[in-house]
C-alpha positions in Angstrom: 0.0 0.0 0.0 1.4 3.6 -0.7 1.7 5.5 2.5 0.6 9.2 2.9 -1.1 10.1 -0.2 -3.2 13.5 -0.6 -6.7 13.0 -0.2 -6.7 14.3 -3.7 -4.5 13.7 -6.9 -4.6 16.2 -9.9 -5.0 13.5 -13.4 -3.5 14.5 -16.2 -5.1 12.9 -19.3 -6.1 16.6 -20.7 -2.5 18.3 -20.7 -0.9 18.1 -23.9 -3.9 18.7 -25.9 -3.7 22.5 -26.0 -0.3 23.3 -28.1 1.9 26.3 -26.5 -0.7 26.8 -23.7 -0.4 23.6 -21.3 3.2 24.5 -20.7 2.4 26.9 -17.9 -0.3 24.9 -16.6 1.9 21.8 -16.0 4.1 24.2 -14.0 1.0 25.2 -11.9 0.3 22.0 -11.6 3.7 21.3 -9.8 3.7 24.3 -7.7 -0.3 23.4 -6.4 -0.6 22.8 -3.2 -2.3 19.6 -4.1 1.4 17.4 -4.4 -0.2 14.5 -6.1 0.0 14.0 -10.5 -1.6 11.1 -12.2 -0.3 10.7 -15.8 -0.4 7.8 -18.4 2.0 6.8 -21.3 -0.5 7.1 -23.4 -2.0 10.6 -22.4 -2.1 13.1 -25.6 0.4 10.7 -27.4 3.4 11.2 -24.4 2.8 14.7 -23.8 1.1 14.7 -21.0 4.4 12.9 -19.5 6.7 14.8 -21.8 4.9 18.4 -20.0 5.5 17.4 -16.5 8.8 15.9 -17.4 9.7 20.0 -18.8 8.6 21.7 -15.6 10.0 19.1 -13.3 13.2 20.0 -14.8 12.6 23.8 -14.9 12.4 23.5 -11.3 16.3 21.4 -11.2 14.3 18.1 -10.3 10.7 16.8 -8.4 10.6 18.6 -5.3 10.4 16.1 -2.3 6.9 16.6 -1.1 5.8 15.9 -5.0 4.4 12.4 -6.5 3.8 11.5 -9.9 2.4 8.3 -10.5 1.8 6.8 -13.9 0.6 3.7 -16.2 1.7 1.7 -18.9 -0.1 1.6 -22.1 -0.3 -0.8 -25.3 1.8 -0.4 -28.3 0.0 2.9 -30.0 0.5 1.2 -33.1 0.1 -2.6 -33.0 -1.8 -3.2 -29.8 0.4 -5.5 -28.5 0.5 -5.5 -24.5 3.7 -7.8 -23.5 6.7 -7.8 -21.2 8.6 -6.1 -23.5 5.9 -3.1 -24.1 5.5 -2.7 -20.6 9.2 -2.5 -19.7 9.2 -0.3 -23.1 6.5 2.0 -22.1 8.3 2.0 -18.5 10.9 3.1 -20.0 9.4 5.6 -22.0 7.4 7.0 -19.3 10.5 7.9 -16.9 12.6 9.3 -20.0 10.1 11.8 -20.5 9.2 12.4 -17.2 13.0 12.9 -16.3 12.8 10.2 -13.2 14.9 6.7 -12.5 12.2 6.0 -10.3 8.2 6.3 -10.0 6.3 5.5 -6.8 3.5 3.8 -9.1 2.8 2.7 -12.1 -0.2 0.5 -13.5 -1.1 -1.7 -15.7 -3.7 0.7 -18.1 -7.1 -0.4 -19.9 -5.2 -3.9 -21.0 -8.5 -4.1 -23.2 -7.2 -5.8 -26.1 -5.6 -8.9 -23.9 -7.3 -11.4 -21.6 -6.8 -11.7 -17.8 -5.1 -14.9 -18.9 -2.9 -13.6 -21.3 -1.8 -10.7 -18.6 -0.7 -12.5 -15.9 0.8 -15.1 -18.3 5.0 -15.5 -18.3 6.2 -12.9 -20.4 3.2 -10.9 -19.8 3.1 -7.1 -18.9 2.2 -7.9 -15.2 5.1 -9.9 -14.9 7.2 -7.1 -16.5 5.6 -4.4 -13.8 6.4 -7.0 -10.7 10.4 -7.4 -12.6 10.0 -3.6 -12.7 9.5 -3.7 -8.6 12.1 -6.1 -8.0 14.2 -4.1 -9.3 13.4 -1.3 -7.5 12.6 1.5 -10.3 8.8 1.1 -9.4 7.8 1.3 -5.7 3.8 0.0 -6.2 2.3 -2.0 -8.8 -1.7 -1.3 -9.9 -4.5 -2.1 -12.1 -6.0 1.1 -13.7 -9.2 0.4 -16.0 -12.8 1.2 -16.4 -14.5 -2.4 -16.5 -15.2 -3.4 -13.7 -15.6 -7.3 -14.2 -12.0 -7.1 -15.8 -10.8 -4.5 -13.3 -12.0 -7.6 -10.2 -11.0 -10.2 -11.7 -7.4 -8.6 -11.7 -7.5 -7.9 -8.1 -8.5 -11.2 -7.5 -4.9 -12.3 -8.7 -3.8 -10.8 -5.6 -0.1 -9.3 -7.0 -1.3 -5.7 -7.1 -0.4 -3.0 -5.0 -3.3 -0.2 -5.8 -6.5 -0.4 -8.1 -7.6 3.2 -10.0 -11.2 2.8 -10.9 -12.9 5.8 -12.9 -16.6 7.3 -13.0 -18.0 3.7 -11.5 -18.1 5.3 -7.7 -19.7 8.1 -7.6 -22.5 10.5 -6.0 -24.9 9.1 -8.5 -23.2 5.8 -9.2 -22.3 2.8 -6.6 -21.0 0.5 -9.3 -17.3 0.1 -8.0 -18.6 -1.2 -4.6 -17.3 -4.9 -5.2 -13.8 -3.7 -6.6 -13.8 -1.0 -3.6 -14.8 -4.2 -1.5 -12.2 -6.3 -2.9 -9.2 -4.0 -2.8 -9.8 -3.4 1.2 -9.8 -7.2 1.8 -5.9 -7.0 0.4 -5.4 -3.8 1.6 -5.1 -2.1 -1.3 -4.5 1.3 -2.1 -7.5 2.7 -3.8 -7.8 5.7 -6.4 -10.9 6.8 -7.5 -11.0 8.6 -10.6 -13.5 11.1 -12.4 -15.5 11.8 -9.6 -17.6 14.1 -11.6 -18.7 11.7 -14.3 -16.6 13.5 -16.7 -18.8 16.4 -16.3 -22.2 15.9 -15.6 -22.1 16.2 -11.8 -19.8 19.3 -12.0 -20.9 22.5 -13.0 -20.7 22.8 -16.3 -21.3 19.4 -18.4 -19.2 20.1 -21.6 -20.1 16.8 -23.3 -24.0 17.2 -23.0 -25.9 14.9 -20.8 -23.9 12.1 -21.0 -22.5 10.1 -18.0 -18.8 8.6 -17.9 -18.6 9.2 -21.8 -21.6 6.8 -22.6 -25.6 7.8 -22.7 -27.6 7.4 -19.7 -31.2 5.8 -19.6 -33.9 9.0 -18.6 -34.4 7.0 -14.7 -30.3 8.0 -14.4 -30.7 11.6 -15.9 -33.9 12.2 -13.5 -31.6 11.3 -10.5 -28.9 13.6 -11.2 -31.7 16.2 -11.5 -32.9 15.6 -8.1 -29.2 15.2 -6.9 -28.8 19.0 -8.5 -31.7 20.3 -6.7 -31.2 18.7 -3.7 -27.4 20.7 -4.1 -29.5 23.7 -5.0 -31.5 23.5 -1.7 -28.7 23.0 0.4 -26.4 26.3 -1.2 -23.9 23.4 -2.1 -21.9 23.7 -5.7 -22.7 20.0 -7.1 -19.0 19.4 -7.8 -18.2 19.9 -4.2 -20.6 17.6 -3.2 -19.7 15.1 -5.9 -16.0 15.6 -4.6 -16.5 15.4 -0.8 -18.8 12.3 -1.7 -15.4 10.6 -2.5 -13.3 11.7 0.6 -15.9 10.5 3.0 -15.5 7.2 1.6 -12.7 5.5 3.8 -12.1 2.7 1.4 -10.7 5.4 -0.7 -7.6 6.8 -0.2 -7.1 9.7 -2.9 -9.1 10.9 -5.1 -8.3 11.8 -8.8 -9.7 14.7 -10.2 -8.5 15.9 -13.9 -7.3 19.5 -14.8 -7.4 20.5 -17.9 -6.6 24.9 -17.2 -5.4 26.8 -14.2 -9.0 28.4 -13.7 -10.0 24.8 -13.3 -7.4 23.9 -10.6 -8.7 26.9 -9.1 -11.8 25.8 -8.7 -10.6 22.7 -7.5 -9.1 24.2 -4.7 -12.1 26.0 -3.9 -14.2 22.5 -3.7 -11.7 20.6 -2.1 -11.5 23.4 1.1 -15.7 23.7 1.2 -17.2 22.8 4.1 -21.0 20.8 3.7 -23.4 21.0 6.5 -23.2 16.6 7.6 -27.5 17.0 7.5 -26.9 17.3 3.5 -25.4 13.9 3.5 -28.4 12.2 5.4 -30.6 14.4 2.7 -28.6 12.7 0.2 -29.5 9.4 0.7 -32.8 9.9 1.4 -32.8 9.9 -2.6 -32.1 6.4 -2.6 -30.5 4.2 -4.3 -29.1 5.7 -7.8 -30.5 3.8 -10.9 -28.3 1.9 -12.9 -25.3 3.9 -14.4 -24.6 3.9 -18.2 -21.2 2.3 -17.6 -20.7 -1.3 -17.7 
């Protein structure tokens, strides 16, 4: 388990895709107060890594109370997801980011290999646990959307964390058996996308959709009563969505992407809110959120 993470980690997956205007933001990003950066190989084709990579060494190296975790993705080309393109993405991943060593780093949406094929011998987990041995990765973890393929992973029992996205949040409960299963083993936990990728924050930039997919009109109707009930209660729906995530002690940081400084603003802002504890009770008085789009 990683030890004294920041209730909240800024993700990454949007920097990069802005040219000549994310290279101030990633410096922002590093000089936040909130110390924790979740990044992926794969994130706007390596810049992402490549950005945070810059302004770590604008700054003459990562500062010590700074963490950047981040994942290994398939082959951009091929789709091959082996030992050698973990170690390769590994190794692309540090070159860019400018670091030997990484606290963290996951095995990402292995969507186009099996569980099987995986955890097989000369598979990419392998490659992340020859990674540990070896000392240039502290934690090992399974980062995915799924959640049947995200389990059954856990249920191998060789991971150090889980990062689960948009399946545990103020309107969805979908992530309780992975949230269930990572606790049994002690697990550190990251929950991602706590706002449903915009819909529970406050502005939805991607209409009314719900984790990128289409909701049914039962879902959409209970995000309308959970934005009234915030509208009753003087309470921003993105703080609420957010704080629904730190109460949760099965979690242990929550992942919240920034795409602009005005937005890591903001995030600041929700993150420091303070909700009246009767809201919660009010909350669940909607009852039980109707099933989510996802999965």
């Amino acid at each position: 388990m990683l030890r004294d993470l920041a209730p909240v980690t800024i993700g990454t997956s949007g920097l990069g895709k802005r040219p000549g205007a994310d290279a101030s933001l990633a410096a922002a990003l590093l000089s936040s107060p909130l110390r924790q950066l979740d990044t992926s190989n794969n994130y706007a084709d390596g810049a992402s890594e490549r950005l945070i990579g810059d302004a770590i060494r604008a700054l003459g190296g990562l500062p010590e109370d700074r963490r950047v975790f981040s994942k290994g993705d398939q082959d951009p080309v091929t789709g091959v997801f082996d030992g050698e393109r973990m170690r390769r993405s590994f190794e692309e991943s540090t070159e860019r980011l400018g670091l030997e060593t990484l606290p963290l780093y996951q095995l990402h949406d292995p969507y186009t290999i099996s569980v099987a094929e995986g955890m097989a011998p000369g598979g990419p987990v392998e490659a992340l646990i020859r990674l540990r041995e070896e000392g240039r990765i502290g934690a090992i973890g399974i980062a995915a959307g799924t959640i049947g393929l995200v389990e059954d992973y856990i249920r191998t029992d060789v991971f150090d964390a889980v990062l689960t996205h948009n399946r545990f949040t103020v309107v969805n409960r979908a992530a309780e058996g992975i949230l269930r299963l990572a606790t049994e083993r002690g697990m550190t936990v990251f929950n991602a996308a706590p706002f449903g990728a915009g819909i529970l924050a406050g502005d939805n930039f991607r209409g009314a959709t719900y984790g990128y997919a289409e909701p049914s009109p039962a879902f959409l109707d209970h995000v309308a009563a959970f934005r009234r009930l915030c509208a009753e209660w003087g309470v921003e729906p993105a703080t609420a969505a957010l704080h629904f995530s730190l109460r949760e002690p099965r979690i242990h940081t929550t992942v919240v992407g920034v795409n602009s400084t005005t937005r890591l603003a903001e995030l600041q802002d929700h993150l420091t809110a303070v909700i009246d504890v009767e809201f919660w009770d009010a909350l669940d008085a909607l009852g039980e959120p109707p099933a989510p789009p996802t999965d």
